[in-house]
C-alpha positions in Angstrom: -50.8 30.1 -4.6 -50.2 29.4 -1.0 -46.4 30.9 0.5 -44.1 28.8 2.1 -42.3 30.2 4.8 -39.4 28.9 7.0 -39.0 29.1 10.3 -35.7 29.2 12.0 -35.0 28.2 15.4 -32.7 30.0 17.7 -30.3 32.9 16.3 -29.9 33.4 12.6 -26.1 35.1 12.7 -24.3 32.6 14.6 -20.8 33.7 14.0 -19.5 30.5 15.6 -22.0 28.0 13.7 -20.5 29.8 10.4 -16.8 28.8 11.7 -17.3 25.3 12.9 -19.1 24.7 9.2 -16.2 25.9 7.5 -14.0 24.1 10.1 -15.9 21.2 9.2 -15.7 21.3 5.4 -11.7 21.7 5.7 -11.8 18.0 7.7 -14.1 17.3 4.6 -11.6 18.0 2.1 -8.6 16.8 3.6 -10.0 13.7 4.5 -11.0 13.3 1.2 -7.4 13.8 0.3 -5.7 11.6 2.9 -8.9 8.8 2.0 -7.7 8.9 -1.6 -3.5 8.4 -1.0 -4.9 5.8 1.2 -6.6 3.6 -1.9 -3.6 4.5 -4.0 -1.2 3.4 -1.1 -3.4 0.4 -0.8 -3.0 -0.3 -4.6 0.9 0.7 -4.8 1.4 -2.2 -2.5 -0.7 -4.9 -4.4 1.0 -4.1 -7.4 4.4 -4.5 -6.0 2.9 -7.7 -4.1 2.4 -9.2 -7.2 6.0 -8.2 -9.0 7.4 -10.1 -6.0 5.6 -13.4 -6.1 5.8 -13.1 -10.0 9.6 -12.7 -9.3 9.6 -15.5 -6.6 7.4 -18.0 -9.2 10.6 -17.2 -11.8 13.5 -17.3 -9.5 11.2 -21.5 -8.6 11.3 -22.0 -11.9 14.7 -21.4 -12.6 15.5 -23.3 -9.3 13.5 -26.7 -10.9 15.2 -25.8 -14.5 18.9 -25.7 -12.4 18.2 -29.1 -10.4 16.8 -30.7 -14.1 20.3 -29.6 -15.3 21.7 -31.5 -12.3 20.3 -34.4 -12.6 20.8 -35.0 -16.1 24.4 -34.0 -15.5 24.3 -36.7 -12.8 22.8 -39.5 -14.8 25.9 -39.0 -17.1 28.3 -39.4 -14.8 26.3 -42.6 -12.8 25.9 -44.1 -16.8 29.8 -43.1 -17.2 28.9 -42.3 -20.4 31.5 -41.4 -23.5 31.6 -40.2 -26.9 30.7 -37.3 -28.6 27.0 -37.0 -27.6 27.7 -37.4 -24.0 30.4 -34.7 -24.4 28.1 -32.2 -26.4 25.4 -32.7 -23.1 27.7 -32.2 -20.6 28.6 -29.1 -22.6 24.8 -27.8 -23.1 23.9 -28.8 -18.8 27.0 -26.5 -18.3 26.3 -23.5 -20.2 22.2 -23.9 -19.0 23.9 -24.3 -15.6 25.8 -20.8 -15.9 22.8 -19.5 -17.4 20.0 -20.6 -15.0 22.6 -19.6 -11.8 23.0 -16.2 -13.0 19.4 -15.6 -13.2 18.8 -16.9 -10.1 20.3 -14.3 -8.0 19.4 -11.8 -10.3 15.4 -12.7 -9.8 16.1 -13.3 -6.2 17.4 -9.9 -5.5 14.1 -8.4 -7.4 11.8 -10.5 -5.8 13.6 -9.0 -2.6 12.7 -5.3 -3.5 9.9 -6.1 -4.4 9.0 -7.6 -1.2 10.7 -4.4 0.8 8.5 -1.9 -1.4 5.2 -3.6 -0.7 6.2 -3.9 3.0 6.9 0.3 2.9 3.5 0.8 1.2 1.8 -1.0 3.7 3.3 0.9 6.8 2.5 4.2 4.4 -1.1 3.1 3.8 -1.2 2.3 7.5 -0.6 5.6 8.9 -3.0 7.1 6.0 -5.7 4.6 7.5 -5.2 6.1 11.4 -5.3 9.8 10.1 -7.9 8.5 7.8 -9.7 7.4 10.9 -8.9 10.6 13.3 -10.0 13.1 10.5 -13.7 11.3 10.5 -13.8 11.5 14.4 -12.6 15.3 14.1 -15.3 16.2 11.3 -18.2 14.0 13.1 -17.1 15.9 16.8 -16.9 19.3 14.8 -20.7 18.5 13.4 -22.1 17.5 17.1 -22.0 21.5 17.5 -25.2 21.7 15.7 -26.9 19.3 17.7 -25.7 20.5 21.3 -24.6 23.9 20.5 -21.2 23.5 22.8 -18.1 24.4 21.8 -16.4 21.4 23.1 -17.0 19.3 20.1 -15.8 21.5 17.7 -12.1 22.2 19.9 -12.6 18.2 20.1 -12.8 17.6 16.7 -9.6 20.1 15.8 -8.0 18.1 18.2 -8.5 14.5 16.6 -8.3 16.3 12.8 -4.7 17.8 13.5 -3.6 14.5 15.3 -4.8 12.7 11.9 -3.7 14.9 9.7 -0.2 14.9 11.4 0.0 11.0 11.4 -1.3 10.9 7.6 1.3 13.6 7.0 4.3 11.2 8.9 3.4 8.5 6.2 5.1 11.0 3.5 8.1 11.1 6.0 8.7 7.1 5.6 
């Protein structure tokens, strides 16, 4: 059986080849980390997207019930009607009146935070998306090192990784 053997080019203990590789799987693993808050940033906000317009179709539908209540209660009074059953509906418009005001604001106000939250997750998830970005640039400079063998891309690539990792970091702050 025939031997293999492998030849390596250039210096074999290259203490600053060993450094930018670990360099580079630290950008690795934090972009992995700042990628994944990202998705779940991404997904906080669709969720609370679609509280608010399922807040907004309620607070519509109470709006429609509300003017239905008005015009019945206008009918009654352009028909001048009297007597017992035009009493007992003027009663039930008021108290579904009451009701469907009440829960107006109430659903309005939700549909409001809701609104608010998804607007915060999206300036969150778009800071993760730039330090995202700068943490890719930093790990692919960091890697050029083993093509060109200058230490320029590697001091490059710190640079871009700690400028992404500070603005992924700033969308914790807000």
């Amino acid at each position: 059986m025939a031997e293999l053997e492998i030849h390596h080019e250039g210096n074999e203990s290259d203490p600053t080849g060993k450094t930018v590789g670990v360099l580079a799987a630290v950008l690795a693993v934090l972009l992995a980390v700042v990628t994944i808050e990202a998705h779940r940033t991404h997904t906080a906000a669709i969720m609370h997207k679609s509280t608010a317009n399922d807040q907004w179709s309620y607070y519509q539908a109470n709006s429609i019930k509300l003017h239905t209540v008005e015009i019945g209660e206008s009918l009654l009074a352009v028909v001048d009607a009297k007597g017992e059953a035009a009493e007992k509906a003027r009663g039930r418009f008021a108290e579904q009146r009451k009701k469907y005001e009440a829960q107006k604001d109430d659903q309005q106000e939700k549909a409001k935070q809701s609104d608010e939250a998804a607007e915060g997750d999206e300036h969150r998830a778009l800071r993760y998306d730039v330090g995202e970005g700068l943490l890719e640039i930093g790990l692919v400079l960091s890697s050029l090192y083993f093509i060109s063998r200058k230490k320029m891309f590697p001091v490059m690539g710190v640079l871009a990784g700690v400028v992404g990792l500070a603005i992924a970091i700033s969308g914790v702050m807000i």
